[in-house]
MISE-310714 format. One record per residue: y, x, z of N, C-alpha, C in turn; chain. Coordinates in steps of 0.1 Angstrom, whole numbers, plus 2048, in hexadecimal, padded with zeros to 3 digits. Example, Ala and Ser with C-alpha at 12.3 -4.5 7.8 and 13.67 -1.06 7.14 Angstrom:
BEGIN
7C7  884  84E  7D3  87B  84E  7DF  884  84E  A;
7EA  880  847  7F5  889  847  800  881  84F  A;
END
This chain:
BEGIN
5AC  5A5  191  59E  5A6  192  59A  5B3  19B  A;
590  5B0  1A2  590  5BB  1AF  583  5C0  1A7  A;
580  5CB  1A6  575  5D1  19C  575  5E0  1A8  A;
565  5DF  1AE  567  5EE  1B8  566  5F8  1AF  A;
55E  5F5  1A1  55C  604  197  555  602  18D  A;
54F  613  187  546  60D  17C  533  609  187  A;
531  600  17F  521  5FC  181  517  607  176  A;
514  603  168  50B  609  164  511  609  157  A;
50E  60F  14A  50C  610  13F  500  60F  13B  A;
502  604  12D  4F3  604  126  4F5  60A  116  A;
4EB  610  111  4EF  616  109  4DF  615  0FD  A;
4E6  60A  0F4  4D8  60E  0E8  4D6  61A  0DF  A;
4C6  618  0E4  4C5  624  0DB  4B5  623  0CF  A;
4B6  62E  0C5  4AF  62F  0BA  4A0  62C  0C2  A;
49D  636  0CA  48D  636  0CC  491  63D  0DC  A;
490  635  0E5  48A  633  0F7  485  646  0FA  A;
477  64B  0EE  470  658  0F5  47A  65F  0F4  A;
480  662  0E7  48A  66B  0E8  496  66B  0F2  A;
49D  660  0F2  4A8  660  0FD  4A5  661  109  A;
495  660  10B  496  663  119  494  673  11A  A;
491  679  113  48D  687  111  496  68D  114  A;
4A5  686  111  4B2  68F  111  4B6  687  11F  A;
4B6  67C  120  4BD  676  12F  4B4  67E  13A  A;
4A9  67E  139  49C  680  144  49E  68E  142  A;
49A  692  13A  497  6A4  139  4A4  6A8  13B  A;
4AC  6AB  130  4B8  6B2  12F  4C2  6AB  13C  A;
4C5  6A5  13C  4D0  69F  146  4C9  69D  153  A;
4BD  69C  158  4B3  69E  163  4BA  690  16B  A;
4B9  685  160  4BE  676  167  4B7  673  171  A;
4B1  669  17A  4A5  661  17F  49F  655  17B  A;
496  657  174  491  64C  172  48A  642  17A  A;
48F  638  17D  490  62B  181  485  621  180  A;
484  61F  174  47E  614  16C  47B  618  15C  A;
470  613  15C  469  618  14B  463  60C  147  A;
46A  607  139  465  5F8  137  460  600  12C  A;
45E  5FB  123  45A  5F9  114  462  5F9  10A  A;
46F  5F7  10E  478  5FA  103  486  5FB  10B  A;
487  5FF  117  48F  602  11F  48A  609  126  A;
497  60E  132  493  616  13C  4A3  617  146  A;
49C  618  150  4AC  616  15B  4AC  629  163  A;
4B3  62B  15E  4B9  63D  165  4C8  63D  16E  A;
4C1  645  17A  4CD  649  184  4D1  659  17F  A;
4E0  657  180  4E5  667  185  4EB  669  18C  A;
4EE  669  197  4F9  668  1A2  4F9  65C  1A9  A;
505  656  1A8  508  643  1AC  50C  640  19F  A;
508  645  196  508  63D  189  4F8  639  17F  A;
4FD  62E  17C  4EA  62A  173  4EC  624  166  A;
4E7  628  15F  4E3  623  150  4DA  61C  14F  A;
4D7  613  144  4CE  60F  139  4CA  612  12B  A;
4BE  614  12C  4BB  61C  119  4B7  612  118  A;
4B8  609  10A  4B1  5FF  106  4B2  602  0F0  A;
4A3  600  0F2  4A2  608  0E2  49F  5FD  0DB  A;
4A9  600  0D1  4AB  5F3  0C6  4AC  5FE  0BA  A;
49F  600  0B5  498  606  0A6  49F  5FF  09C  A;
49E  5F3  09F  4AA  5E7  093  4B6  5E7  090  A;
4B7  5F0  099  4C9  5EF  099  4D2  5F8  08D  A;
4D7  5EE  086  4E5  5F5  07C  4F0  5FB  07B  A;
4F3  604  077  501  60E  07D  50B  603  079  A;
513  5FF  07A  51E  5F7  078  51E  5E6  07C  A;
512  5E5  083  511  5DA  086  515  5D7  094  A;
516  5CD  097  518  5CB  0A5  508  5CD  0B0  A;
4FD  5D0  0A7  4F1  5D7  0B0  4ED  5E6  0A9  A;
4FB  5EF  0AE  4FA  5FA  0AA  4F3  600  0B0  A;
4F1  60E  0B1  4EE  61B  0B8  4F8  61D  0BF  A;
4F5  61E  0CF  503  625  0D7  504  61A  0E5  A;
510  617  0EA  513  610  0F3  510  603  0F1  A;
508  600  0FA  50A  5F0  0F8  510  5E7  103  A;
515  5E9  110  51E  5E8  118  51E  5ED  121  A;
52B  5EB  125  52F  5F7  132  536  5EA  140  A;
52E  5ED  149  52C  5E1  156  539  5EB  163  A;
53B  5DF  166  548  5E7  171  53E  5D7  17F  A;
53B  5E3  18C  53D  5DA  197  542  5CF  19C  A;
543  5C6  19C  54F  5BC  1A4  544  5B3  1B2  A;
54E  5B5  1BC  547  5AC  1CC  545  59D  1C4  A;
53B  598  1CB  531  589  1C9  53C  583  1CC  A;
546  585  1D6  553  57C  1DB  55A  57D  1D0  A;
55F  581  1CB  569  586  1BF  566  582  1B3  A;
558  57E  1AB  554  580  1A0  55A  56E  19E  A;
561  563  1A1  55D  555  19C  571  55B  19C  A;
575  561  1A0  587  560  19B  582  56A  18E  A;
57B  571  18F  57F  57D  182  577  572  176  A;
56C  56A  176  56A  564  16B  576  559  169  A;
57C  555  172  589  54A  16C  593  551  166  A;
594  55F  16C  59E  567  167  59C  569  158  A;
591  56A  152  58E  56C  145  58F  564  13F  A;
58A  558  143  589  547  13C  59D  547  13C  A;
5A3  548  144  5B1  544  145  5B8  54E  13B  A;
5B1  559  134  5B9  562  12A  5B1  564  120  A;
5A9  557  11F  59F  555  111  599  562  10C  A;
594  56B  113  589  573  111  582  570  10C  A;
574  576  101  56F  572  0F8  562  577  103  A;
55A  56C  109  550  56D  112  541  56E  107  A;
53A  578  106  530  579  100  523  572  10C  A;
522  577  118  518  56D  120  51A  56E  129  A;
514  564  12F  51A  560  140  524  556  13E  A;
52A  556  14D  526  55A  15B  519  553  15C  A;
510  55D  163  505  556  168  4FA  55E  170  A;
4F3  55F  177  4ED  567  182  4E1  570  176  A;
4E2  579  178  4DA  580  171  4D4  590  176  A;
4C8  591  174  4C4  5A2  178  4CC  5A8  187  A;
4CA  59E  190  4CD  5A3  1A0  4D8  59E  1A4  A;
4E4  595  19C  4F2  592  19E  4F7  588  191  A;
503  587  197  509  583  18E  511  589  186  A;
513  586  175  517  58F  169  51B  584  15C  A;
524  58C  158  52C  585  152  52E  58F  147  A;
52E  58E  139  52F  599  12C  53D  595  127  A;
546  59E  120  54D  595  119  553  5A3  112  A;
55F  59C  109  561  5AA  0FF  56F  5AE  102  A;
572  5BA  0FC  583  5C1  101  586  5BB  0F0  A;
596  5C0  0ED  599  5C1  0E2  593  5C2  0D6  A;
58C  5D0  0D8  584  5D7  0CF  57A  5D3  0CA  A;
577  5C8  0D3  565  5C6  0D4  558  5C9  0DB  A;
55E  5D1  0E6  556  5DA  0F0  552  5D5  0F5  A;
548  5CF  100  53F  5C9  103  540  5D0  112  A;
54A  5C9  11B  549  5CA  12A  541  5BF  133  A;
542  5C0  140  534  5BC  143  53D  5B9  156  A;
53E  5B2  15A  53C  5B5  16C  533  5AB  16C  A;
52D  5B4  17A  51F  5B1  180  521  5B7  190  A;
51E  5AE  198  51C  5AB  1A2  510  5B4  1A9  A;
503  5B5  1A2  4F7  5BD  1A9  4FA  5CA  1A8  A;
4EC  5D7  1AD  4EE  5E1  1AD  4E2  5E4  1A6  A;
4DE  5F0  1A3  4CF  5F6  1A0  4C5  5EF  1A2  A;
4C5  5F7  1B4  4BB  5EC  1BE  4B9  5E0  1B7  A;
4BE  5D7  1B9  4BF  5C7  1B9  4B8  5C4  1AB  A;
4BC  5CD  1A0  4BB  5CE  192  4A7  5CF  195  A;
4A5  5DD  19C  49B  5DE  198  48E  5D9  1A0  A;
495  5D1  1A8  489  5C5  1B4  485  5BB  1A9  A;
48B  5B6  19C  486  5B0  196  480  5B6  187  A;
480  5C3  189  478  5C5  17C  469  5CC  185  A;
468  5C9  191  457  5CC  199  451  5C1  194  A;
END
């Protein structure tokens, strides 16, 4: 699997004002995009997602904390890396299928972790949240 890097991390959280207080203020992220219960932040060549789930249970699978972590992969590349996963019965949570600027595929590690390649960039990401 040819993977150029990491893409983004998304990361749920308790309550959106506060997290951004510490991402925006304290960490002096860039804010991107401000939904309603998300928000897209740059720091560098790296970008997040806050997305606030109030509902969420500590021990559940819609905890507080990470909710996946996206690695790059070229548009050329992405149809061998989803057979690659199908051929070593990876536990595919969603996808393959074109989504938010690219194409993206979720699926889980051992643990349960919740990886992600995607094809788009920020940009691309956020031409469709105008």
């Amino acid at each position: 699997m040819r993977v150029r890097g990491f893409n983004h991390i998304t990361i749920r959280v308790a309550n959106l004002e506060n997290s951004l207080d510490f991402y925006e203020g304290t960490l002096q992220m860039n804010v991107v995009h401000r939904g309603r219960r998300d928000a897209y932040l740059e720091w560098g060549d790296a970008w997040i997602c806050l997305i606030e789930k109030r509902e969420a249970v500590r021990g559940s699978d819609q905890t507080i904390g990470v909710d996946h972590v996206a690695f790059s992969i070229a548009e050329e590349d992405f149809s061998e890396a989803v057979q690659r996963l199908q051929a070593f019965h990876v536990h595919i949570v969603r996808g393959p299928e074109e989504r938010g600027g690219g194409h993206v595929i979720n699926f889980l590690d051992p643990d349960h972790t919740q990886l992600e390649l995607f094809t788009g960039t920020l940009e691309e990401r956020m031409k469709i949240w105008v």
